[in-house]
C-alpha positions as CSV (number, residue, x, y, z in Angstrom):
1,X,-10.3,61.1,72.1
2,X,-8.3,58.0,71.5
3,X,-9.8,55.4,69.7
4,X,-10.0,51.6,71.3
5,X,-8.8,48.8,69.4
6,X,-11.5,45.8,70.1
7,X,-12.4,42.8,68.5
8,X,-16.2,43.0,70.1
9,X,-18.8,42.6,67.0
10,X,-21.7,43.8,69.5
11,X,-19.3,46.6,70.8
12,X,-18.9,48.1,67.8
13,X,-22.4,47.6,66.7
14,X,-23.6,49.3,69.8
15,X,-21.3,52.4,69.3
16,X,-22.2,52.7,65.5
17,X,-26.3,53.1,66.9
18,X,-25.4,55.8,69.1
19,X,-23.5,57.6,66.0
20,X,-19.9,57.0,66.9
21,X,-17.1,56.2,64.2
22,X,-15.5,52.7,64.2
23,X,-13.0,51.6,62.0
24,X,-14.2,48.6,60.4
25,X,-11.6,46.0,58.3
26,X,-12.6,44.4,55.0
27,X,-10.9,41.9,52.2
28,X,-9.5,45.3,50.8
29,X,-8.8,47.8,53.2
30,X,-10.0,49.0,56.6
31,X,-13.2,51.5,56.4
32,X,-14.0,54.5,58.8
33,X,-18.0,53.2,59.6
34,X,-20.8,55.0,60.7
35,X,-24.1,55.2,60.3
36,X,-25.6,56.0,56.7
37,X,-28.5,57.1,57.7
38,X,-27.6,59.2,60.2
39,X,-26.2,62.8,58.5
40,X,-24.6,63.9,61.6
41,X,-22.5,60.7,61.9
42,X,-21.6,61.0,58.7
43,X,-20.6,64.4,58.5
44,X,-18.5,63.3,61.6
45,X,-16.3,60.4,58.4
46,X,-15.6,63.6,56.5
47,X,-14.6,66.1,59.5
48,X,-12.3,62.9,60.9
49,X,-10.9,62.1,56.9
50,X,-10.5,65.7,56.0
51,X,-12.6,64.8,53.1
52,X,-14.2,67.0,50.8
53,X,-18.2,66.9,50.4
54,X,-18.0,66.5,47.0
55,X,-16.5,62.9,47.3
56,X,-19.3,60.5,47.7
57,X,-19.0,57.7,50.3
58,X,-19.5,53.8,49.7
59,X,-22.5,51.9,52.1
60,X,-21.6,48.8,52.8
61,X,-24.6,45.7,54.4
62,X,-24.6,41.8,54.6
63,X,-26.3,40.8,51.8
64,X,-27.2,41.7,48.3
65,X,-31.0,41.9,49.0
66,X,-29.9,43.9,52.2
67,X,-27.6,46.6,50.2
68,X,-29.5,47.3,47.1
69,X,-32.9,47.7,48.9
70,X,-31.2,51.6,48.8
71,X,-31.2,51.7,44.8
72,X,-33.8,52.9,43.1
73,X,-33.1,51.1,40.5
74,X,-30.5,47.7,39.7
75,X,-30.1,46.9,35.7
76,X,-29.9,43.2,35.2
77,X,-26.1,43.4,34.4
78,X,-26.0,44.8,38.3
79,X,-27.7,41.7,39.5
80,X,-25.6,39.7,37.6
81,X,-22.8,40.8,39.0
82,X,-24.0,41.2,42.4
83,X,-24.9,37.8,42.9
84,X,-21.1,36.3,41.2
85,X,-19.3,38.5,43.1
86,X,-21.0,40.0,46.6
87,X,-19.6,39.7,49.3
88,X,-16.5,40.8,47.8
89,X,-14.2,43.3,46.3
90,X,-17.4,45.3,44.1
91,X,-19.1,48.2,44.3
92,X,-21.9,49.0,42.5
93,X,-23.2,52.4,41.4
94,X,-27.0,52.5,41.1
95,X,-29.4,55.0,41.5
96,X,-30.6,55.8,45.1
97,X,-33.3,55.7,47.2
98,X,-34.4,59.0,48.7
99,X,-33.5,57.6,51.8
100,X,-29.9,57.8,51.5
101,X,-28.8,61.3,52.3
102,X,-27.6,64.1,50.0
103,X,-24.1,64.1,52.4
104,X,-23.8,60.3,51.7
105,X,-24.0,60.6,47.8
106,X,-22.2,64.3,47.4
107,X,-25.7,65.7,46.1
108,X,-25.5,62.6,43.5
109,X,-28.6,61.0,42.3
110,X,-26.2,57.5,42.3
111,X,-25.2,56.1,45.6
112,X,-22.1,53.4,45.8
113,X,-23.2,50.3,47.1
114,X,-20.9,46.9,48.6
115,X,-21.4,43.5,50.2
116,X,-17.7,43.4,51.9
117,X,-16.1,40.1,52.9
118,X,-14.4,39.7,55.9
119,X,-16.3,37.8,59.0
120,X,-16.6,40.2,61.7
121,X,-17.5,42.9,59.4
122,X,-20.5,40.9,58.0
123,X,-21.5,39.8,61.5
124,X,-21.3,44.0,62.7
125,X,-24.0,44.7,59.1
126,X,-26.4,41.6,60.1
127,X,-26.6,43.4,63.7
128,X,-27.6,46.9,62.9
129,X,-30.6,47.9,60.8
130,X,-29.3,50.3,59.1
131,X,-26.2,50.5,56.0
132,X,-22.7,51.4,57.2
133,X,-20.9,54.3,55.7
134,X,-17.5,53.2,55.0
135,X,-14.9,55.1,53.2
136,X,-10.6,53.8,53.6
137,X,-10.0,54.8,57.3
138,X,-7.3,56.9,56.6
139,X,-6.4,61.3,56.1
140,X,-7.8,62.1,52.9
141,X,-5.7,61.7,50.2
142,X,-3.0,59.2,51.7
143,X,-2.6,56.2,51.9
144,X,-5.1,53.2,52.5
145,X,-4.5,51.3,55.6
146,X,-4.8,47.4,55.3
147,X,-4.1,47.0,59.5
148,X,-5.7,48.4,62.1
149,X,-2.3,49.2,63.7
150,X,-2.6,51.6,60.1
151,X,-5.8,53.1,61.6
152,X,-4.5,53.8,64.8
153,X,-1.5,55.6,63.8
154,X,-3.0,57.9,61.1
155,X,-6.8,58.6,62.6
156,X,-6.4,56.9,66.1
157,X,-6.5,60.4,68.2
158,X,-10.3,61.3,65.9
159,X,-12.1,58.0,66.1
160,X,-14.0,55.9,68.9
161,X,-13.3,52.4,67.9
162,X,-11.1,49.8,65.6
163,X,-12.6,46.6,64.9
164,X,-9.6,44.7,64.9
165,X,-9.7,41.6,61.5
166,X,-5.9,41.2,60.9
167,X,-4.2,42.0,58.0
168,X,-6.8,42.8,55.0
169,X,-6.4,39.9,52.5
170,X,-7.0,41.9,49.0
171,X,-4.9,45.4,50.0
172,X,-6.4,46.9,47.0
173,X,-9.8,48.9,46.8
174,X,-13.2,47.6,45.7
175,X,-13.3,48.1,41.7
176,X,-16.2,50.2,41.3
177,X,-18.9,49.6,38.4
178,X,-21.5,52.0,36.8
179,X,-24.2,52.1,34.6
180,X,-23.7,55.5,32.9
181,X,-26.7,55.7,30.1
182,X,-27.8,51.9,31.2
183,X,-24.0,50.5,29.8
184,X,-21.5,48.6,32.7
185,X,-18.5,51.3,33.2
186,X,-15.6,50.6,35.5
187,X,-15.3,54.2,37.3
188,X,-12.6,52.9,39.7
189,X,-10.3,49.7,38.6
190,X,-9.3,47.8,42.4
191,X,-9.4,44.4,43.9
192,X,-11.7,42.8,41.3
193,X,-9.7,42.6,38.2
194,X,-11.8,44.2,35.2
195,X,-11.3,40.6,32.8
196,X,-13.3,39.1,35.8
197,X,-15.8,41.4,35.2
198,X,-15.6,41.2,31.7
199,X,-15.7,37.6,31.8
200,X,-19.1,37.5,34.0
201,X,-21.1,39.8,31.6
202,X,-19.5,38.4,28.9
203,X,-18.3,41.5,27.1
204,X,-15.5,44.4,27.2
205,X,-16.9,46.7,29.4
206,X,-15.7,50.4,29.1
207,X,-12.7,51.9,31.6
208,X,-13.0,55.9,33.2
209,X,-10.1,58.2,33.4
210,X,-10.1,60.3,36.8
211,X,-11.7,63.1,37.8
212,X,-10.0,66.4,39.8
213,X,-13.7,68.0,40.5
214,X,-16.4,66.1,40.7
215,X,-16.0,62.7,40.5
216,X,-19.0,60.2,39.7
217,X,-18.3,57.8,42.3
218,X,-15.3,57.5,45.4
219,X,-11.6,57.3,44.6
220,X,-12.0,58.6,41.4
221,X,-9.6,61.7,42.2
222,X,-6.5,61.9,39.9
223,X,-4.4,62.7,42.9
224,X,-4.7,60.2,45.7
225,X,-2.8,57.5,47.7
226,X,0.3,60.1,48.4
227,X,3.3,58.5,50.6
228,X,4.3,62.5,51.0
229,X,7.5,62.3,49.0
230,X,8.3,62.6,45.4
231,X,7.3,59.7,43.0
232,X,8.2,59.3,39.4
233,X,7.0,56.5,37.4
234,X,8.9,54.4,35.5
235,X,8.0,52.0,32.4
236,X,9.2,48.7,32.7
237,X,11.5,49.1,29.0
238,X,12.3,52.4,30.2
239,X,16.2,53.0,31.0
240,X,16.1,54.6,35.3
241,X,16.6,58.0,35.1
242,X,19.5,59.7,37.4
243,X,18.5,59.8,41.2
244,X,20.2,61.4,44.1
245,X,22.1,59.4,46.5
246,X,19.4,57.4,49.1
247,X,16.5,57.3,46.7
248,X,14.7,54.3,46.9
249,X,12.9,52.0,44.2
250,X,9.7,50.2,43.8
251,X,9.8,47.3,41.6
252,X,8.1,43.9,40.9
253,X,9.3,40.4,40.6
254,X,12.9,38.0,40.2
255,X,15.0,40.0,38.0
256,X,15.5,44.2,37.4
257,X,19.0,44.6,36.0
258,X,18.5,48.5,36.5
259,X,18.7,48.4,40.2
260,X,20.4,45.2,41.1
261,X,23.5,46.2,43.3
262,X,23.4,49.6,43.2
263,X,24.1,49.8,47.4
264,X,23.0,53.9,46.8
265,X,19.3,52.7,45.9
266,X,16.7,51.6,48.9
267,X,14.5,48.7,47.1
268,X,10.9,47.9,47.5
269,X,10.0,44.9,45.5
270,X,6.2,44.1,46.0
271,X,6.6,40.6,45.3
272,X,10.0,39.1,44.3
273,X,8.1,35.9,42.8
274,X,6.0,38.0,40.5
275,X,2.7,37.4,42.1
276,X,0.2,40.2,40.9
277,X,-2.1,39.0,44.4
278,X,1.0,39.4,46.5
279,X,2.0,43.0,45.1
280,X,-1.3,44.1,45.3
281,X,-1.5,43.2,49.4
282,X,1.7,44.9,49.9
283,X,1.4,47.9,47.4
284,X,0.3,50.6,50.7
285,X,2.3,48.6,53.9
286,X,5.2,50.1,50.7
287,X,4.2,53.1,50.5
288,X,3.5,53.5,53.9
289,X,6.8,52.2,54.8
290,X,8.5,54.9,52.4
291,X,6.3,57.6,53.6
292,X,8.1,57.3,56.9
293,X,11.8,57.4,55.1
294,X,13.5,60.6,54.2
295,X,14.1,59.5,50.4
296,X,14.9,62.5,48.4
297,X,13.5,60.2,45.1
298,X,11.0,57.4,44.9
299,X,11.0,55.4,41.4
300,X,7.9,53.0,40.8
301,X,8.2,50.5,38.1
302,X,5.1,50.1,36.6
303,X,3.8,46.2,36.5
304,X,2.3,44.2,34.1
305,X,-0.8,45.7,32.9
306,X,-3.8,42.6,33.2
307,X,-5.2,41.5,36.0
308,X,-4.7,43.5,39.6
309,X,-1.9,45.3,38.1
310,X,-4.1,47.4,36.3
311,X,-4.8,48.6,40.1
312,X,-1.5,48.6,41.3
313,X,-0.2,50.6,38.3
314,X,-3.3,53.0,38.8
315,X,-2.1,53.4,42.4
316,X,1.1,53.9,42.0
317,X,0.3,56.6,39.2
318,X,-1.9,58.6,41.2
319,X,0.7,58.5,44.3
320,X,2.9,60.2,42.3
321,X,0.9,62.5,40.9
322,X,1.4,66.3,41.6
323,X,-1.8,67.9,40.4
């Protein structure tokens, strides 16, 4: 099998009715999609990913009245933020319907639910009557592809189709919200920047640490986004520790006095201007970039900690995890 790239919204519709995987771009990153509802087509996302069963998938529809007709239950914080955010870069965590499948949920009683937005991919959900299965379109584990060039490369010999959107605008993840004992709970921060969410209920809302066994919703794994190669993390007051010769760097904005003409250090920076959007676009096109290098070291430099870069720092940490 080699997938086909196409830009056909009733190709890909057609091949996602008849159970086949297509590769579907959003405003974050691109999503392997198949057919919620159907348990074979689905168990086809987590043969193709390499994903473990116990990782529940997001389902993705048009609208807000479309997606959360699968919850069993929406508290009014969910609406809220549903209807000032959706489409876009949310998930929401309610309880399901007992039509969404054990497979889809990991044997949850919760299922993830998101509005994406990105054109073709709202025109594919408004043509099928079903919700879209749709987890990062990329080897479990690695990194998230934001092209489908991305796709091709990493899952193009196991898949049928790529919707081709472009370049995905956001690069981050969805931030994923909960409702753990009725109270909003960020379980995964992304491309919706927790103030914003704050800032829409109109309190602090509470922040989960990772999970290495079962995690409560998807990407909550401590040990994700790996480029292959070792990562340290470093602080932004912290002094750089000694590196082999070729190592490279990743670091953020004008000025870093610690690497700045040292001709033995390959430099990433994520955005020279200091732009928290920009970095957070090119964070994996980075990492994906360096995962093709032979670097014997890879420092990060943490970024500011407040907006996206509570994403991008989150990222970064978990590439770099070993365990």
């Amino acid at each position: 099998m080699t997938a086909i790239t196409i830009q056909s919204v009733p190709l890909a519709a057609k091949a996602l009715r008849k159970g086949e995987l297509v590769a579907i771009p959003t405003e974050t990153v691109y999503g392997l999609g198949a057919n919620a509802l159907n348990q074979s087509a689905v168990a086809n996302i987590f043969a193709a990913k390499n994903r473990p069963s116990f990782d529940p998938l997001i389902i993705h529809q048009s609208s807000a009245d479309r997606i959360l007709a699968y919850a069993r239950e929406i508290p009014p914080e969910a609406r809220l933020l549903a209807d000032a955010i959706w489409p876009g870069p949310l998930t929401l965590v309610l309880p399901k319907q007992e039509s969404v499948p054990d497979l889809v949920s990991a044997g949850l009683s919760t299922v993830a639910l998101r509005v994406p937005n990105h054109p073709l991919t709202l025109e594919l959900l408004e043509a099928v009557d079903f919700p879209v299965a749709a987890p990062s379109a990329n080897p479990f584990g690695f990194v998230s592809p934001t092209t489908a060039q991305h796709v091709k490369d990493q899952l193009g010999d196991k898949i049928d189709y790529i919707l081709d959107g472009g370049a995905c605008r956001v690069g981050l993840e969805s931030t994923i919200v909960g409702f753990p004992n009725g109270v909003a709970t960020v379980l995964r921060k992304g491309g919706l920047a927790v103030e914003k969410i704050e800032e829409i209920l109109g309190h602090s809302v509470e922040v989960k640490t990772h999970s290495n066994s079962r995690p409560e919703a998807p990407g909550m794994l401590s040990r994700h986004y790996s480029p292959g190669v070792a990562m340290l993390i470093v602080e932004e007051s912290a002094s750089l520790p000694a590196y082999p010769a070729g190592s490279a760097a990743i670091i953020f904005g004008k000025d870093n006095k610690l690497v700045a003409g040292d001709s033995e250090l390959n430099v990433f920076n994520l955005s020279p201007s200091g732009d928290l959007n920009e970095a957070a676009r090119t964070l994996f096109a980075v990492l994906r970039t360096i995962s093709q290098g032979n670097y014997p070291l890879v420092m990060a430099f943490s970024v500011p900690e407040e907006g996206l870069g509570l994403a991008i720092n989150d990222r970064l940490r978990r590439a770099a995890a070993r365990e």
